[in-house]
C-alpha positions in Angstrom: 0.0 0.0 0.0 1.1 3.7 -1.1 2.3 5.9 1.5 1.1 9.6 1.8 2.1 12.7 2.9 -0.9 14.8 4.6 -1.2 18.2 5.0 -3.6 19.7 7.4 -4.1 23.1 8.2 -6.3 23.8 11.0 -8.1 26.6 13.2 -6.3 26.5 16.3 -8.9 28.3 18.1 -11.4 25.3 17.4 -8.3 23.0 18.3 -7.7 24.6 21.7 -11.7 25.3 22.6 -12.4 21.2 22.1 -9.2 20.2 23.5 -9.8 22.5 27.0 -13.3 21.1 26.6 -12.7 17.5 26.3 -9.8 17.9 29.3 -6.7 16.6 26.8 -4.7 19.7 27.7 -3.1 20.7 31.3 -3.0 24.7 31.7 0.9 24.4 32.5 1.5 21.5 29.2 4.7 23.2 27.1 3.4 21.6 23.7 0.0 20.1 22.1 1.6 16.3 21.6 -1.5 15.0 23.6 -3.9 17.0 22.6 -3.4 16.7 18.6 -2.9 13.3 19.5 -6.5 12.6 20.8 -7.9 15.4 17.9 -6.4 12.8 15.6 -7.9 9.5 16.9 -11.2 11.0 17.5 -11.7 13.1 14.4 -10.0 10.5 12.2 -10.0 7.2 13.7 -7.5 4.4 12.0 -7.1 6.9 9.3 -5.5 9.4 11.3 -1.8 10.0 9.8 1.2 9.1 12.1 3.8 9.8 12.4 2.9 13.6 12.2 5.1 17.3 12.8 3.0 20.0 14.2 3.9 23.7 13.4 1.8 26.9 15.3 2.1 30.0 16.4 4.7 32.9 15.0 1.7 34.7 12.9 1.0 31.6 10.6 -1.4 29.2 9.6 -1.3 26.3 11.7 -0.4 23.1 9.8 -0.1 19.4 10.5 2.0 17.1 8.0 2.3 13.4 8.6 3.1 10.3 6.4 0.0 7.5 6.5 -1.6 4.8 4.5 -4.8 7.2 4.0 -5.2 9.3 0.9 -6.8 13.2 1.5 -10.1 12.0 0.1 -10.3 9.4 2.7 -9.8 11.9 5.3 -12.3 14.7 3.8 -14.8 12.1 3.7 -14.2 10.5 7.3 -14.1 14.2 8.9 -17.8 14.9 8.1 -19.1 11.1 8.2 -17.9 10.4 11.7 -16.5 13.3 13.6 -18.2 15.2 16.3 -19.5 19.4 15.2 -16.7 20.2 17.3 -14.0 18.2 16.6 -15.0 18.7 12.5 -14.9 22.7 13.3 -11.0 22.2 13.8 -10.8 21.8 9.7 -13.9 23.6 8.6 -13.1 23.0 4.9 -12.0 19.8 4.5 -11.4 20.1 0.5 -9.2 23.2 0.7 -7.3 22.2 4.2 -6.6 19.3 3.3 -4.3 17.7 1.0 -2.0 15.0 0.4 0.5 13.3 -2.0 1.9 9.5 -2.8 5.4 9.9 -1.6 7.8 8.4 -4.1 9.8 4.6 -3.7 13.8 5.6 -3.1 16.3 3.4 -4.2 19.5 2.2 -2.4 22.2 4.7 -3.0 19.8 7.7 -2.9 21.3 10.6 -1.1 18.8 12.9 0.9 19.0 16.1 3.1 16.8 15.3 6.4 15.5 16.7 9.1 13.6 15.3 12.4 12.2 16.4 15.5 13.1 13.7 18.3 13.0 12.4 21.7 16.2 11.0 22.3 15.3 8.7 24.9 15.7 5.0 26.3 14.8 2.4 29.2 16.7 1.4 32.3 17.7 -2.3 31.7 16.5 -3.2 35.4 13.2 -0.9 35.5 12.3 -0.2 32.1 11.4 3.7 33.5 12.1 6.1 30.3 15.1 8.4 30.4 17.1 10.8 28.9 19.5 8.6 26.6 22.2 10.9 27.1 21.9 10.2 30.7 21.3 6.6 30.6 24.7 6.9 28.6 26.5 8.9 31.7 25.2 6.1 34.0 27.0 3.7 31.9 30.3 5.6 32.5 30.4 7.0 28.9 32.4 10.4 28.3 30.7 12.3 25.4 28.5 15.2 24.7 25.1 15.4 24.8 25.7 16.2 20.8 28.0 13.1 20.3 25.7 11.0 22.6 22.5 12.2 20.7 24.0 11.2 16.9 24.7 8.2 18.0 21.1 7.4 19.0 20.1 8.7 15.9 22.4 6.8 13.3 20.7 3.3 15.5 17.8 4.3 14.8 18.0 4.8 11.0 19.3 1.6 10.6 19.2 -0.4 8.3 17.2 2.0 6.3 19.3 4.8 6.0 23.0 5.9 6.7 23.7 8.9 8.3 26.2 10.6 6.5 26.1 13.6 8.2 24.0 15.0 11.4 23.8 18.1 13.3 21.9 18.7 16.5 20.9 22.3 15.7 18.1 22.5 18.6 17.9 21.1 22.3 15.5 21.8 25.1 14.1 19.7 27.7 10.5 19.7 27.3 7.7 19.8 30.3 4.7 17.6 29.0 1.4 16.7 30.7 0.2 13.3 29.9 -3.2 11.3 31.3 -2.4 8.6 33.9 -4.3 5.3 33.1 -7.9 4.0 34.4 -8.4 4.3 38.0 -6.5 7.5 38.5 -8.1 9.9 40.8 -10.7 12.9 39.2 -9.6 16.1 38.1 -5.8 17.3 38.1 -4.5 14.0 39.3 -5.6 12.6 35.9 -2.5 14.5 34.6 1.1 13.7 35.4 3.7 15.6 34.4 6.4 14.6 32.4 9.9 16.2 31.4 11.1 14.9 27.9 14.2 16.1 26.2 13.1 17.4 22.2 16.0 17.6 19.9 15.7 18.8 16.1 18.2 17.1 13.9 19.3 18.0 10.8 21.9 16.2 8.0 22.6 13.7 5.4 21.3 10.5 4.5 22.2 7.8 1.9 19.2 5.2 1.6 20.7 1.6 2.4 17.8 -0.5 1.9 14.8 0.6 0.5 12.4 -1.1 1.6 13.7 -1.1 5.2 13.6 3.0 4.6 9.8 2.9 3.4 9.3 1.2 6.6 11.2 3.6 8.6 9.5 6.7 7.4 5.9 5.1 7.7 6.6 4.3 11.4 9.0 7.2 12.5 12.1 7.7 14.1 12.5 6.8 18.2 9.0 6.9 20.8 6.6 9.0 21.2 5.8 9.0 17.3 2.1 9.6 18.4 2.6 12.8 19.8 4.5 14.6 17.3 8.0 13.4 17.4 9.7 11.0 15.2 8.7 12.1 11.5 11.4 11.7 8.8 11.5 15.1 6.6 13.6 14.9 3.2 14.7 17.5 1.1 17.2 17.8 -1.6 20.8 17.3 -0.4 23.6 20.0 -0.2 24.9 20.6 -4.0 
């Protein structure tokens, strides 16, 4: 099956009224992972696109892109069939806001420019609690940058699909994020805990090793959280 690109652009006042109505966003949450997250599952089901990049705010149109198995007609026609007034009010025309395109096969050899927003964590061996991979690396007695330790993660996690040739970290911040805690939690504000994730943006060189291994690797995304808005592969043209 084809893989798309999606383009969504949405009204973020209609986002952020159902979201703060619905309860998917904490007051003190530093980015909409969650929320667009559970806009996505609820306006489009098992269509929605994932993984998905979010970009808002600085005087522009909001806009969603994401790679998925779901064509733009698909979507237009599962918005109105199936989604609630409120959550359809996020796109409220379908046909102009949103588009899509069949991404094209690259063969082994193919050199690409890339870039990816990424949460460059991993698991504690004895707990399995989530951490920082560059200080899961310091625990292990590793000297290295956070940089260093941070393209190393990266080139593992393009393999076998793609080769890093070249990879700059050219944006770090650690990241406070409110997620749901499961069934049973207590009402109210204990249903949120809060969460600090670092988010690093990554930008390089590729050379595709295997193809299909690559096809795979963009429809699934780079590293966790690829639900929330992290993980997604984006190719451009490499340097000349």
């Amino acid at each position: 099956m084809s893989l798309h690109m999606v383009e969504i652009y949405l009204d973020m006042k209609a986002l952020l009224d159902v979201l703060h109505h619905k309860k998917r966003l904490h007051h003190d949450d530093e980015d909409l992972g969650y929320g667009m997250h559970t806009w996505l599952r609820e306006a489009f089901g098992e269509l929605a696109p994932q993984p998905w990049r979010l970009w808002a705010g600085q005087g522009r149109p909001a806009r969603l892109l994401g790679y998925g198995r779901h064509s733009a007609s698909e979507l237009r026609q599962a918005l109105p069939d199936f989604a609630s007034p409120s959550l359809a009010a996020v796109v409220p025309d379908p046909g102009r806001d949103i588009q899509s395109k069949i991404l094209p096969g690259w063969d082994r050899g193919r050199r690409l420019g890339f870039e990816i927003l990424a949460v460059p964590v991993g698991r504690k061996s004895r707990s399995g609690v989530e951490k920082d991979y560059y200080l899961l690396a310091m625990d292990q007695g590793k000297q290295a940058s956070r940089e260093e330790i941070y393209r190393s993660w990266l080139v593992r996690q393009m393999s076998p699909g793609a080769h890093v040739r070249r990879v700059d970290l050219v944006g770090f911040r650690l990241l406070k994020t409110w997620r749901r805690q499961r069934s049973g939690a207590a009402p109210s504000e204990q249903r949120f805990r809060p969460l600090i994730r670092p988010q690093a943006l990554f930008r390089g060189e590729l050379e595709v090793s295997d193809a299909e291994a690559f096809q795979r690797l963009l429809a699934r995304g780079v590293g966790r959280h690829v639900a929330f808005g992290y993980g997604m592969l984006l190719l451009r043209p490499p340097r000349s």
